[in-house]
Backbone atoms as SQL, in Angstrom:
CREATE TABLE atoms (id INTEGER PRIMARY KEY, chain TEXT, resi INTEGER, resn TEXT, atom TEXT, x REAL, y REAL, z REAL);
INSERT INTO atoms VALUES
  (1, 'A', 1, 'UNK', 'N', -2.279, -1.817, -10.717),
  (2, 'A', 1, 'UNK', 'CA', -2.248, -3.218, -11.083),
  (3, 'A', 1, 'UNK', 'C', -3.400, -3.907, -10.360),
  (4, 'A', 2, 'UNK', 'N', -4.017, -4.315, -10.985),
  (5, 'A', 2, 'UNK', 'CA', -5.264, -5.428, -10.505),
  (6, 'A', 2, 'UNK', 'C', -4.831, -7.050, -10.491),
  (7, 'A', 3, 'UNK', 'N', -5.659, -7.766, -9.462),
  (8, 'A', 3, 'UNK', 'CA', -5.631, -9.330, -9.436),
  (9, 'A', 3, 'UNK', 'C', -5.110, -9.822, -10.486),
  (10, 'A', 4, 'UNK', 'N', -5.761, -9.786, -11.630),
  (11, 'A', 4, 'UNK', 'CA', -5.765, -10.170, -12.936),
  (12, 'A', 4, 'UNK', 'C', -3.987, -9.771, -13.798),
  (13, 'A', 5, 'UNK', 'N', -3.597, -8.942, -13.427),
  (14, 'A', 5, 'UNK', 'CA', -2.621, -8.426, -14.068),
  (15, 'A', 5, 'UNK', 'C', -1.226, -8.813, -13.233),
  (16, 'A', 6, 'UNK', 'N', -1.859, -9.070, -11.650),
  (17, 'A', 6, 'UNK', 'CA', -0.422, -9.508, -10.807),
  (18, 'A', 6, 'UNK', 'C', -0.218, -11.024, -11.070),
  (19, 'A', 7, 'UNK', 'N', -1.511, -11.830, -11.509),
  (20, 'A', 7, 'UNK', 'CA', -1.197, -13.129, -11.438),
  (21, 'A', 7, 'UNK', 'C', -0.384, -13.020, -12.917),
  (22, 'A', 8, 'UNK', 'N', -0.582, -12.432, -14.150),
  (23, 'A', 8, 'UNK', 'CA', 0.147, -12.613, -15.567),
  (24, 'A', 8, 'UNK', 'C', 1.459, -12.180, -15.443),
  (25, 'A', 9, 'UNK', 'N', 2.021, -11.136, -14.115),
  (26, 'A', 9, 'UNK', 'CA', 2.806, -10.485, -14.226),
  (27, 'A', 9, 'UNK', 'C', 3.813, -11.692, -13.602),
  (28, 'A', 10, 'UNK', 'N', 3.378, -12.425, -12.706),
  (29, 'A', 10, 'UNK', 'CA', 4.168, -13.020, -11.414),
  (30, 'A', 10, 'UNK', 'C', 3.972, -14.381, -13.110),
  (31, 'A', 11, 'UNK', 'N', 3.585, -14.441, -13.354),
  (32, 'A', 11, 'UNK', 'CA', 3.278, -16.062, -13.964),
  (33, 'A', 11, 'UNK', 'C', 4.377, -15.847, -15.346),
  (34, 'A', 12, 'UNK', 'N', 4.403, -14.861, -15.417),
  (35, 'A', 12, 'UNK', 'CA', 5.449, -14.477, -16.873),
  (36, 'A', 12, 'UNK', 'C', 6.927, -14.098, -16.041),
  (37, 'A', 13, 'UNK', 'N', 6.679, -13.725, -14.822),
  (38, 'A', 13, 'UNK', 'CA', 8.054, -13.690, -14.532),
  (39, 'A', 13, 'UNK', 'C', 8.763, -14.788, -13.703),
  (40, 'A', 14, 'UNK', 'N', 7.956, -16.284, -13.686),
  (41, 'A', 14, 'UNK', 'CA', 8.741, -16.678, -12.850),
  (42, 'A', 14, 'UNK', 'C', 8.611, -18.395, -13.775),
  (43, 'A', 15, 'UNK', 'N', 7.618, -18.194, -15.079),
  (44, 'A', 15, 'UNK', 'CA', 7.431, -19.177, -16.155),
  (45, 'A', 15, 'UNK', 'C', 6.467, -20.539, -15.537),
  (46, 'A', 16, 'UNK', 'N', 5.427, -19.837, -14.529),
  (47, 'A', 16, 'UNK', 'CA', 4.793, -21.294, -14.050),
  (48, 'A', 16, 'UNK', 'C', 3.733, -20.705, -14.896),
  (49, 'A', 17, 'UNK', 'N', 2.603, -21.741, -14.735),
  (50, 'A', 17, 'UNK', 'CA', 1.454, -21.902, -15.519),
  (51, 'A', 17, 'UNK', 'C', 0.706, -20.885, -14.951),
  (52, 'A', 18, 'UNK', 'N', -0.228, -19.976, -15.485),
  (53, 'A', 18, 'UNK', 'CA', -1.103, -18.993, -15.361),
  (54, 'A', 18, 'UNK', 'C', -1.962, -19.499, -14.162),
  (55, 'A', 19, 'UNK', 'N', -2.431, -20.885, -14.352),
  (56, 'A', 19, 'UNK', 'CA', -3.364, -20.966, -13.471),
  (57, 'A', 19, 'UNK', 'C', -2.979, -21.635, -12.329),
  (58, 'A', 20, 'UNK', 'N', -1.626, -22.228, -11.672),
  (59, 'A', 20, 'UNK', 'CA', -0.964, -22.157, -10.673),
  (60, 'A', 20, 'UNK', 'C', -0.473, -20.866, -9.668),
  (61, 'A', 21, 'UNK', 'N', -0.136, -19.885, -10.714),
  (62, 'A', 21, 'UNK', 'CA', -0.046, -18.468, -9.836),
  (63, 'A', 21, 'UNK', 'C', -1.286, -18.305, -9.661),
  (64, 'A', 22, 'UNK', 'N', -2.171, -18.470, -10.162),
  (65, 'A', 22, 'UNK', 'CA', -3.887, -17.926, -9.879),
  (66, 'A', 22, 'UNK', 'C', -4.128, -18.329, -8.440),
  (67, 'A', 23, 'UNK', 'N', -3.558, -20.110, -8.158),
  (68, 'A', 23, 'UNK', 'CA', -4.349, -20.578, -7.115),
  (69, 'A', 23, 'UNK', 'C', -3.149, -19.595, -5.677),
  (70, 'A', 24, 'UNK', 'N', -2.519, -19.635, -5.827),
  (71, 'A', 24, 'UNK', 'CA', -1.430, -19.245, -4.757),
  (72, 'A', 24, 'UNK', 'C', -1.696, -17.857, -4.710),
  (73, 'A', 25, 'UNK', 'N', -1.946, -16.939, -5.523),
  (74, 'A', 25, 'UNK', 'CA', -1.898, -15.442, -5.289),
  (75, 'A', 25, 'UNK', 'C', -2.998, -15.367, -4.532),
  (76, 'A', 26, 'UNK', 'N', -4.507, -16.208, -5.077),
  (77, 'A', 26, 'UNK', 'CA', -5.918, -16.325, -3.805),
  (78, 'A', 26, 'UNK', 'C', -5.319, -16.958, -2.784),
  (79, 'A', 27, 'UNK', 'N', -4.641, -17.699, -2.836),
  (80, 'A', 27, 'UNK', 'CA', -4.521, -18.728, -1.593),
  (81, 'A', 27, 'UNK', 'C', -3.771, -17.729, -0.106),
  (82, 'A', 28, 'UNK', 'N', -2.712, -16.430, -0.951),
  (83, 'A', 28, 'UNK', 'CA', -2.395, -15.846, -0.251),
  (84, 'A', 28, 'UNK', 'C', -3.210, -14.558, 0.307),
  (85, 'A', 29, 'UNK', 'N', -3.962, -14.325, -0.731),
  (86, 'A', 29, 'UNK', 'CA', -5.035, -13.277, -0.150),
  (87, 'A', 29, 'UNK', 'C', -5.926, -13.826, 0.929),
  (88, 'A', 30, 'UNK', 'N', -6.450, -14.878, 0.731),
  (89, 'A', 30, 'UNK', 'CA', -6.945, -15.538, 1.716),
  (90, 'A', 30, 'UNK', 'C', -6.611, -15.770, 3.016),
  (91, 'A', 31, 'UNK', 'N', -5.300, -16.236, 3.182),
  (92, 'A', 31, 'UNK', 'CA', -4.442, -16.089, 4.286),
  (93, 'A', 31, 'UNK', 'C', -4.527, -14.706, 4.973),
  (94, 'A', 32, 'UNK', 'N', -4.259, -13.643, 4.267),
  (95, 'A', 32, 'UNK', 'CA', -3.860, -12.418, 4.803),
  (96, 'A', 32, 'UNK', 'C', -5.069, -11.925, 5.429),
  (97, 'A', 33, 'UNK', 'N', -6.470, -12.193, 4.377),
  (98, 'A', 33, 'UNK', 'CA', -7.539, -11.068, 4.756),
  (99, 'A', 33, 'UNK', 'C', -8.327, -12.747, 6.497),
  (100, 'A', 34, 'UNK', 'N', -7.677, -13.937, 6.572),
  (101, 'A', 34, 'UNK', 'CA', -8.415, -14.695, 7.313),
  (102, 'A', 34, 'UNK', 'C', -7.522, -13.821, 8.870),
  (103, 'A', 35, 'UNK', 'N', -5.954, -13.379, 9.030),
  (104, 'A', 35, 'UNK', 'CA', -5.507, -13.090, 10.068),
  (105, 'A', 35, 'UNK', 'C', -5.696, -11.861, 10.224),
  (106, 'A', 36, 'UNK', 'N', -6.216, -10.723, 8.986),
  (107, 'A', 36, 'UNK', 'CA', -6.451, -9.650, 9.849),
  (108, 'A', 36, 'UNK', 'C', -8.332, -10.013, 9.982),
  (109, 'A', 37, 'UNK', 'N', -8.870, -10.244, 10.040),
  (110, 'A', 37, 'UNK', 'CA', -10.444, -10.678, 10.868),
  (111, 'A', 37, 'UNK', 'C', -10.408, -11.186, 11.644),
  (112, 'A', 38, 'UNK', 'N', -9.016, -12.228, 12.457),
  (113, 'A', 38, 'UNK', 'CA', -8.914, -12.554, 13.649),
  (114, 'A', 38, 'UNK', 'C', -8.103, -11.623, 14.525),
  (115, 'A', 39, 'UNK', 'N', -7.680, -10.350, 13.922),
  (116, 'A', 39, 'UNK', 'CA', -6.788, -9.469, 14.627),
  (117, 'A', 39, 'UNK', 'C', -5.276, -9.253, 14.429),
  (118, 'A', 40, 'UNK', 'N', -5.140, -10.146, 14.021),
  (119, 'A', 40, 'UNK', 'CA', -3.371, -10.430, 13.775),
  (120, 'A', 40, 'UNK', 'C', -2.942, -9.777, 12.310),
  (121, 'A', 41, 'UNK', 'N', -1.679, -9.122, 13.150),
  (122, 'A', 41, 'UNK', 'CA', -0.320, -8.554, 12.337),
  (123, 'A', 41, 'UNK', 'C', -0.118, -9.131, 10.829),
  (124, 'A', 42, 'UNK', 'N', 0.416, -8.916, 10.117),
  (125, 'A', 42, 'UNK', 'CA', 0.665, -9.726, 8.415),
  (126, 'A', 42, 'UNK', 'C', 2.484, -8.832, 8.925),
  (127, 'A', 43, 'UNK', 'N', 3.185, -9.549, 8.661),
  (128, 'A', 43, 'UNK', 'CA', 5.160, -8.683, 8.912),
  (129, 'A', 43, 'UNK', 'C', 5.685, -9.163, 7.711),
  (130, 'A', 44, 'UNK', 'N', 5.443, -8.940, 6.650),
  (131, 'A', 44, 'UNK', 'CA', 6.042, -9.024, 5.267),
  (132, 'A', 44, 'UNK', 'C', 7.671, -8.034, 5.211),
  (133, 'A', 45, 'UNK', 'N', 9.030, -8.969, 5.322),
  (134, 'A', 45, 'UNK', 'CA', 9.753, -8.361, 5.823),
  (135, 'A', 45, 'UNK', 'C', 10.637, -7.524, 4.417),
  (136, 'A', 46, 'UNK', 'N', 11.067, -6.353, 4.395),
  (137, 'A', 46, 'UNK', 'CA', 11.525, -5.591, 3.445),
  (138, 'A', 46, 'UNK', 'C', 9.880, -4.701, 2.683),
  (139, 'A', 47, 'UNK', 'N', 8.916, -5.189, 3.121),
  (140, 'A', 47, 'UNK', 'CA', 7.506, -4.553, 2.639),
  (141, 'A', 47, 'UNK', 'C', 7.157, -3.755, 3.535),
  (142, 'A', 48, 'UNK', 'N', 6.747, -4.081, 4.939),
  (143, 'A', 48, 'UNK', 'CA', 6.006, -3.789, 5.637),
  (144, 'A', 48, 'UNK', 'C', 4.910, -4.553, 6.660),
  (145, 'A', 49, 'UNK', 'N', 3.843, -3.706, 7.254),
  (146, 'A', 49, 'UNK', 'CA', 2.815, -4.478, 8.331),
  (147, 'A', 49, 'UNK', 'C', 1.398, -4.167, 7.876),
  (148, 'A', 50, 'UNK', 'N', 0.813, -5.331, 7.733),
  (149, 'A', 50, 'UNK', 'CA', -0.789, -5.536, 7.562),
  (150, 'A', 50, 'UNK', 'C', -1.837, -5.121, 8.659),
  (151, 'A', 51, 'UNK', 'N', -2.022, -4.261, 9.375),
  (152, 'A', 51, 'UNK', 'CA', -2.911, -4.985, 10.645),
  (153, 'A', 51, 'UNK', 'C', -4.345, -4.102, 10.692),
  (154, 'A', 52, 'UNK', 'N', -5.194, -4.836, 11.539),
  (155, 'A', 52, 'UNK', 'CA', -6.265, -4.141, 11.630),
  (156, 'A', 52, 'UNK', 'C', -6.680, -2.946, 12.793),
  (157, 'A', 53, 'UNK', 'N', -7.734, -1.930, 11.830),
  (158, 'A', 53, 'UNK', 'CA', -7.432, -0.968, 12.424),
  (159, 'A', 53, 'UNK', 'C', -9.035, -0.013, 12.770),
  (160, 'A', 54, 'UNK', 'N', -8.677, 0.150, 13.778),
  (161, 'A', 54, 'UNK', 'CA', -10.509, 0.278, 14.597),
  (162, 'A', 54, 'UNK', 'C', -10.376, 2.091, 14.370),
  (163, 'A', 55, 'UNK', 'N', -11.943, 2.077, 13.752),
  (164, 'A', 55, 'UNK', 'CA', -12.164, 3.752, 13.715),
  (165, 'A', 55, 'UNK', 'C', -13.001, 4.263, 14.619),
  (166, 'A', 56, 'UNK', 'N', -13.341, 5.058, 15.004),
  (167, 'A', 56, 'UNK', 'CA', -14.391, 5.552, 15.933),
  (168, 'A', 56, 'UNK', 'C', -15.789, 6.147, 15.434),
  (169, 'A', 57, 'UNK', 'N', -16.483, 6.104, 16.408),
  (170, 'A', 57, 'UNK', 'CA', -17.703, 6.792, 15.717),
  (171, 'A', 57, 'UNK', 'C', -17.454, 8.049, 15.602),
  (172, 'A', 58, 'UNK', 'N', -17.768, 8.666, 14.641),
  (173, 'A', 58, 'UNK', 'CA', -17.766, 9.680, 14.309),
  (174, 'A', 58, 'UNK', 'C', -19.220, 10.778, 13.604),
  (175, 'A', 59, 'UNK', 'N', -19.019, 12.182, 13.604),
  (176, 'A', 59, 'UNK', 'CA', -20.262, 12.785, 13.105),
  (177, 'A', 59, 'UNK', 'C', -19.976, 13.356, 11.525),
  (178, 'A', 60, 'UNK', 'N', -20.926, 13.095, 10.502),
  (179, 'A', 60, 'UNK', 'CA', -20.398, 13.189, 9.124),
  (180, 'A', 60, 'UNK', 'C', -21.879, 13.749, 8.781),
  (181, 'A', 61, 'UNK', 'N', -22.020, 14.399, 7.533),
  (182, 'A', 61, 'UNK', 'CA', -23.006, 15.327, 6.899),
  (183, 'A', 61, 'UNK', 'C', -23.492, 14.019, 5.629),
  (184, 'A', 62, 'UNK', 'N', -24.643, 13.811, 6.022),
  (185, 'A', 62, 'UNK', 'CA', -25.705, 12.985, 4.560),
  (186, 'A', 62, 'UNK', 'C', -25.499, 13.687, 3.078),
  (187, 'A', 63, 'UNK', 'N', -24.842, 13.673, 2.443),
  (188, 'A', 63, 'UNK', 'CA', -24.237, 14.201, 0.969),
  (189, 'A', 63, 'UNK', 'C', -25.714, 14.851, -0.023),
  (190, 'A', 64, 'UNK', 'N', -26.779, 13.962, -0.171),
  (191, 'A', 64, 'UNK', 'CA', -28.125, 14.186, -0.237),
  (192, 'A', 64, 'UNK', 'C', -28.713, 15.475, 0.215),
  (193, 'A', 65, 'UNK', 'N', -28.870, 15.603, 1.560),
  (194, 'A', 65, 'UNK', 'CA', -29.711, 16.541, 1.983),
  (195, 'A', 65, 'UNK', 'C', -29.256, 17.341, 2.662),
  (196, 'A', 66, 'UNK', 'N', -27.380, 17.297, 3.390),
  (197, 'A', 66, 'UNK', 'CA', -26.935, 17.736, 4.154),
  (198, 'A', 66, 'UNK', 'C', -27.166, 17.972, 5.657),
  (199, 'A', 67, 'UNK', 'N', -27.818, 16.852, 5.886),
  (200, 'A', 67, 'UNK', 'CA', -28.585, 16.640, 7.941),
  (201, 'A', 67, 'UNK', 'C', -27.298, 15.892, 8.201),
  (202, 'A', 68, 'UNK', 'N', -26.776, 15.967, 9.308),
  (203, 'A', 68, 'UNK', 'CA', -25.975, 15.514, 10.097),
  (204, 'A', 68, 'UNK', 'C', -26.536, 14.183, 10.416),
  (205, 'A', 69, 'UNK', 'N', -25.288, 13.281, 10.786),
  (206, 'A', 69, 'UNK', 'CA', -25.816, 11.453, 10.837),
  (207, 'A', 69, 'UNK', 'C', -24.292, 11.140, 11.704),
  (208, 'A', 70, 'UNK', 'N', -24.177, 10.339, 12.322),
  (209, 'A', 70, 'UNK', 'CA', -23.726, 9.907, 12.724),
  (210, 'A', 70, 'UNK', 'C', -23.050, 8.106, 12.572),
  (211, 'A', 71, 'UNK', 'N', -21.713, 8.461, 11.790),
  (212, 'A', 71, 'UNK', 'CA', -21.380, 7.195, 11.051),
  (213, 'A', 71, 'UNK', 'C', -20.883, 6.294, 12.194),
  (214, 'A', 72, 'UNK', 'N', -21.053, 4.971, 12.475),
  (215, 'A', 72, 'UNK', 'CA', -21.093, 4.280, 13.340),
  (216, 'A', 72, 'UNK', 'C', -18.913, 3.439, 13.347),
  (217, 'A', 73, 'UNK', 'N', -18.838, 3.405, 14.483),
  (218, 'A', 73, 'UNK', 'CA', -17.183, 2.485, 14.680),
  (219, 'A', 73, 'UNK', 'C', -17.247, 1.278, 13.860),
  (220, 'A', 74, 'UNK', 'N', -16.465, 1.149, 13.390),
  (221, 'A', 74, 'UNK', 'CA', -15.906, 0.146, 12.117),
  (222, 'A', 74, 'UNK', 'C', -14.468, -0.327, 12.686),
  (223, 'A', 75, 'UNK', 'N', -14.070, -1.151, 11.658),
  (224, 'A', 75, 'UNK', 'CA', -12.971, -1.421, 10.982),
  (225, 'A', 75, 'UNK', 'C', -11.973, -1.538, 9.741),
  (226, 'A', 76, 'UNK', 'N', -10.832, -1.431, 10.053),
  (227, 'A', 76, 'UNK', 'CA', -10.598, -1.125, 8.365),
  (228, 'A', 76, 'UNK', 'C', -9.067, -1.985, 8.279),
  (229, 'A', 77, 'UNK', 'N', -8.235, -1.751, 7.274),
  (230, 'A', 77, 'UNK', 'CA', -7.233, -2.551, 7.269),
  (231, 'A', 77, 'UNK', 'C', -6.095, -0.936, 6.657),
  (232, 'A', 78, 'UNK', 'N', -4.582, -1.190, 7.857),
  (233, 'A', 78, 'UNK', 'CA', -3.625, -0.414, 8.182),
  (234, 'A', 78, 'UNK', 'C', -2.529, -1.139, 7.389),
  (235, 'A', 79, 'UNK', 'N', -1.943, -0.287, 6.749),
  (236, 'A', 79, 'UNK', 'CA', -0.859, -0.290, 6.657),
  (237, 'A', 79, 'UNK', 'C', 0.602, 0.063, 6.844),
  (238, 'A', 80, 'UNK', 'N', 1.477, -0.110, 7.378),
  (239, 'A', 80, 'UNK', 'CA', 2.890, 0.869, 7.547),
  (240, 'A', 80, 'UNK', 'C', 4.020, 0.086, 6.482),
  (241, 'A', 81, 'UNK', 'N', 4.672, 0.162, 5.758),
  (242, 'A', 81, 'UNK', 'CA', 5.605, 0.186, 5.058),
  (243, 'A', 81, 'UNK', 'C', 6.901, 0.084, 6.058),
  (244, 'A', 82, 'UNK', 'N', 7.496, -0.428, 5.455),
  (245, 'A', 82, 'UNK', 'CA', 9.063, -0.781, 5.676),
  (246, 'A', 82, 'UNK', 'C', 10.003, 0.372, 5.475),
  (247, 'A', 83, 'UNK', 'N', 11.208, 0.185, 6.494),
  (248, 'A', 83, 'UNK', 'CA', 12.300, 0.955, 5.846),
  (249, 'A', 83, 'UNK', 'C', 12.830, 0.975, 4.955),
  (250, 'A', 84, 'UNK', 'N', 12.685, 0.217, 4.449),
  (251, 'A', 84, 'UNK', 'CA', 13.572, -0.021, 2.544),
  (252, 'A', 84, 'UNK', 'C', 12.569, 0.390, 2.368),
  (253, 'A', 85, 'UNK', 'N', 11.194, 0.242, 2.371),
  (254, 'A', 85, 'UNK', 'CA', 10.295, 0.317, 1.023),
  (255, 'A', 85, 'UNK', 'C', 10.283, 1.943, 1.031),
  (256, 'A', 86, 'UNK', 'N', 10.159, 2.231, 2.248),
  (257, 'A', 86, 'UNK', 'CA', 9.916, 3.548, 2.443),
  (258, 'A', 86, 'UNK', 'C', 11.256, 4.910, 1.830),
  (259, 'A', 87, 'UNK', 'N', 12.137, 4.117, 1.696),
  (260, 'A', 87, 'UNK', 'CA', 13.530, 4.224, 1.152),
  (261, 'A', 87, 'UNK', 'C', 13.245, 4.337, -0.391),
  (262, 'A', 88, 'UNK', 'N', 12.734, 2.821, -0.893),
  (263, 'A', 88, 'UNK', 'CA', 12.596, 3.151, -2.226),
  (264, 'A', 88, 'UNK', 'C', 11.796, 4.010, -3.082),
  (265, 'A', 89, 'UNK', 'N', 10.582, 4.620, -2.064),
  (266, 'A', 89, 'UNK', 'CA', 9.212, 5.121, -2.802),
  (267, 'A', 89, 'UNK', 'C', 9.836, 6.684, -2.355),
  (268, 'A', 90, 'UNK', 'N', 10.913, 7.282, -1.684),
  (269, 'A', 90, 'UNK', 'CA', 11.450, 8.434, -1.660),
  (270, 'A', 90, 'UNK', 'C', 13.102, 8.698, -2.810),
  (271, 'A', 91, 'UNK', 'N', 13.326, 7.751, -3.270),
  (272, 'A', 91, 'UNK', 'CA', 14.443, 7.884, -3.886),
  (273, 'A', 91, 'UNK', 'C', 14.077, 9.158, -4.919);
């Protein structure tokens, strides 16, 4: 499911105007992706946890020519799932 398909999905299932779920579904992405760039947790309860998550440098092979390179520490975004959810996606 893409952007596009969660706002028609949420907007048909709950009978508001297409372009009211539009502003709230960004409004919430926004929210989420502004607290994990300041570091902070997302605790969506019965879902799960948002948080950010530090990788290390590491040594990886150039796909091209196959010389060794060295990919530099990043960040990325973690997820863990809930006990229900984790409940429901094993049923």
């Amino acid at each position: 499911m893409n952007r596009a398909e969660l706002v028609l999905a949420v907007s048909e299932k709950t009978d508001y105007p297409k372009a009211d779920v539009e502003l709230i579904v960004d409004e919430f992405f926004n929210l989420i992706e502004q607290k994990l760039v300041k570091g902070e947790e997302i605790k969506i309860s019965n879902f799960g946890v948002f948080y950010k998550k530090a990788r290390l440098a590491r040594k990886g092979t150039n796909p091209s020519d196959g010389s060794p390179i060295i990919i530099p520490a990043n960040s990325t975004v973690g997820f863990r799932p809930s006990k229900i959810l984790k409940a429901k996606l094993n049923k």
